[in-house]
N, C-alpha and C positions, 0 to 999 in steps of 0.2 A: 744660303749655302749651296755651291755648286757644287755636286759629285759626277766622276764616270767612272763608269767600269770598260776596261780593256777586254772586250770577247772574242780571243785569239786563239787560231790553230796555233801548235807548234810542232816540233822537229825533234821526234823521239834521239833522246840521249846529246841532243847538241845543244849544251848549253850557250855556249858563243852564239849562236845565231839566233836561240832564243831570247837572248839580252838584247840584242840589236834591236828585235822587235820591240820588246817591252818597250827598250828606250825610247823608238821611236814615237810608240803611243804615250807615253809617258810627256811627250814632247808638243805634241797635237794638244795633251789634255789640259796644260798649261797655259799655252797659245787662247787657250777657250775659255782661260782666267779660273780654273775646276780649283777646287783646294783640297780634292782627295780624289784618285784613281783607283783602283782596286780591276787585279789578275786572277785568273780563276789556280784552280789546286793546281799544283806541281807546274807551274807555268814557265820554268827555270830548263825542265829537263825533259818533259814528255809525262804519259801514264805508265803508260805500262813496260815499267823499267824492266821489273825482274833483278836479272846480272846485275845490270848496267848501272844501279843503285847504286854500287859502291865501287863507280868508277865516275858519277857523275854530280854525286852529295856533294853538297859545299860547304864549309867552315862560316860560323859568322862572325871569325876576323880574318875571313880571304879578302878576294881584290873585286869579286862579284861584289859583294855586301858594298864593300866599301863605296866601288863604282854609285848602286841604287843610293844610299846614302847620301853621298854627295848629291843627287836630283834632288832627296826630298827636302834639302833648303828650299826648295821653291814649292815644292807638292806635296802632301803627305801622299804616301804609297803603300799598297797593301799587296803583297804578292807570294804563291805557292811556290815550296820551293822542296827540293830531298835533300834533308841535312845530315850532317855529318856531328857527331857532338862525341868524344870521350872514346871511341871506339863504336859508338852505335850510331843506328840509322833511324831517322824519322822522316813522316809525310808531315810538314812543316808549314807554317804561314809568319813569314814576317810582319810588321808593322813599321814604317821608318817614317822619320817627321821629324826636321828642323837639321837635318844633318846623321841625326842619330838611332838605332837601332833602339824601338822604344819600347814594343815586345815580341817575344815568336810564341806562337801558340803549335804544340803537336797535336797530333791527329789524336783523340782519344779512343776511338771508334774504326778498329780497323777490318774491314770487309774480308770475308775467305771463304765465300759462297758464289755458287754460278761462274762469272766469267774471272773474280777480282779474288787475286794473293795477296792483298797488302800482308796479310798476317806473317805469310812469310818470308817477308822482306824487311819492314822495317820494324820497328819497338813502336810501344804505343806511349800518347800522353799522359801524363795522370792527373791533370787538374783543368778547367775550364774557369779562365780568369778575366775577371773585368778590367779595362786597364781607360785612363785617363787620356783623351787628345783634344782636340779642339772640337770634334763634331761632340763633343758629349763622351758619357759611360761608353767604351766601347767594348762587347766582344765579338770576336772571331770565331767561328765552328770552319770544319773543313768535310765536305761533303755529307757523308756515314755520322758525322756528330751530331747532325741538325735530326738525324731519324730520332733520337735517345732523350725522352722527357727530362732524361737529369741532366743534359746540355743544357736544357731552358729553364729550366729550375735553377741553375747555378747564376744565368742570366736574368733572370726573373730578381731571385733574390740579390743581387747585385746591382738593380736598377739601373739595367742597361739602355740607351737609348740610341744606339745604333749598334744592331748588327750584322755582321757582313760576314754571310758564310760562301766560302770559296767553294767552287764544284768541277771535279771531269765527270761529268754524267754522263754518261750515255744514252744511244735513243732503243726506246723500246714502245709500242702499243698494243694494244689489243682492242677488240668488238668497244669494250665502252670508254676506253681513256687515252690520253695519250702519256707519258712519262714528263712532260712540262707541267701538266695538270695536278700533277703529285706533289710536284713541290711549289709551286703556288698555293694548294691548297693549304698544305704545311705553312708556308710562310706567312700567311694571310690572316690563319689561327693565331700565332705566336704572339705577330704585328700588333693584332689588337691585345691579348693577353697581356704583354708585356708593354703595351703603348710605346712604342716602340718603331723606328724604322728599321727595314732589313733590307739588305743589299745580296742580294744572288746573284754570287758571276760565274758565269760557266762557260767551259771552251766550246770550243766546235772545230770540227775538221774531224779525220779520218786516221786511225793509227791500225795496223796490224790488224784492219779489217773492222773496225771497230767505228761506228761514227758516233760523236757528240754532237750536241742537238743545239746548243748554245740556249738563244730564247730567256737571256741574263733580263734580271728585271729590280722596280727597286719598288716595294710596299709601302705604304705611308702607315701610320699607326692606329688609322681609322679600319687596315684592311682593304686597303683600294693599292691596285695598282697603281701608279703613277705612272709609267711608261716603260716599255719591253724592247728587248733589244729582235732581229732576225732571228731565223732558224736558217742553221748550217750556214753560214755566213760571217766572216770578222765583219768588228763596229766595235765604234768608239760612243758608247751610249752615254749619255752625258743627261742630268737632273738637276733642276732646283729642288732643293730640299726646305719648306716652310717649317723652324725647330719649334714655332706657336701650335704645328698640328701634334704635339706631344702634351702639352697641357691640355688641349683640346679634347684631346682625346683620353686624357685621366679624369676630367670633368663628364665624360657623356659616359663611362665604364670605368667607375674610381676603384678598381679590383686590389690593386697596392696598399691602398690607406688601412682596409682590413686585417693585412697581414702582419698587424704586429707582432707576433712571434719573430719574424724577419729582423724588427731591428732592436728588437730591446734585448741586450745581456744581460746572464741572469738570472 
């Protein structure tokens, strides 16, 4: 199984020209025979919206959607996006495959400390869902969800086996770490916990003074890297994905088979 991930700057509040991009990597990723791409959060409109939320949220029966849709006959596509639903706003991730919009996942976990408002911009999500594609169980987290043990508890008990959490991270260090270390370290724990692949794509570039660090990477379920993308840099990172290292690895850490409370009703 071929995956990439798109690790793109974009262009606060223009969604137009951030579609161009996407398309274009969307385009490349196909050319590469990939059978899934995956964009990092809000990759439709920019971070740090603010205002501009609710002049740049999209409907998902506009002409955006529809546009990625129609790609994903040939690619499944995984992309962040500011939606519009009902009158409310969410930090949003589509999922589209075969033509068709197959789920969106909200942010559950909205940040309002240090530099980040989500809280007061958009509504939060209220459930963390496993949904069905061709890589397997899949779920989706978006940034801030992956920090919250009941994100991977939901994913856990739903025996997920691909998860792809979307990120605008930002870059921060200090004396003993750097901020890429943190969420590798996180995703590396889960990976094996959950035997499980994870897919981490995160932008890069510089918004409102702001830079993201990229460093998008993909876990195998053993807890190993498999391969990392740059730092502050776009790239089109692209992986073989081996779905035997899933068994593999419920055979060397059978932590699932224990948890019968999980699947017996009752």
């Amino acid at each position: 199984m071929k995956i990439a991930i798109g690790q793109i700057d974009t262009v606060l509040g223009d969604v137009s020209k951030n579609l161009n991009k996407i398309e274009h990597y969307i385009d490349m990723a196909v050319e590469k025979g990939c059978e899934l791409v995956v964009f990092p959060e809000l990759a439709l409109s920019g971070y740090n919206l603010r205002d501009l939320v609710y002049e740049v949220a999209i409907e998902q029966d506009g002409n955006v959607v529809r546009d990625l849709a129609n790609r994903s006959a040939y690619i499944d596509i995984a992309v962040g996006f500011a939606q519009k639903e009902n009158g409310y706003y969410f930090n949003s991730a589509m999922y589209l495959s075969g033509g068709d919009v197959v789920h969106i996942h909200k942010k559950n976990y909205l940040p309002d400390y240090g530099m980040f408002e989500e809280a007061r911009y958009f509504s939060r999500g209220l459930s963390i869902d496993t949904f069905k594609t061709r890589m397997g169980n899949t779920t989706i987290l978006i940034c801030e969800d992956a920090f919250h043990v009941s994100s991977h508890y939901e994913a856990f008990a739903n025996q997920t086996e691909l998860l792809i959490i979307l990120s605008a991270s930002p870059f921060w260090s200090d004396y003993r770490s750097m901020k890429w270390q943190m969420w590798e370290n996180l995703s590396k724990t889960y990976a094996q916990l959950n035997s499980s692949f994870v897919l981490f794509a995160n932008r890069t570039g510089f918004e409102d003074g702001v830079g993201f660090f990229g460093r998008s990477f993909v876990v195998d379920p053993m807890g190993n890297i498999i391969k990392e993308a740059v730092f502050l840099k776009e790239e089109l990172l692209i992986v073989e994905l081996d779905y035997r290292d899933i068994e593999r690895a419920k055979l060397r850490l059978p932590i699932l088979k224990n948890e019968e409370r999980l699947w017996i009703k009752g």
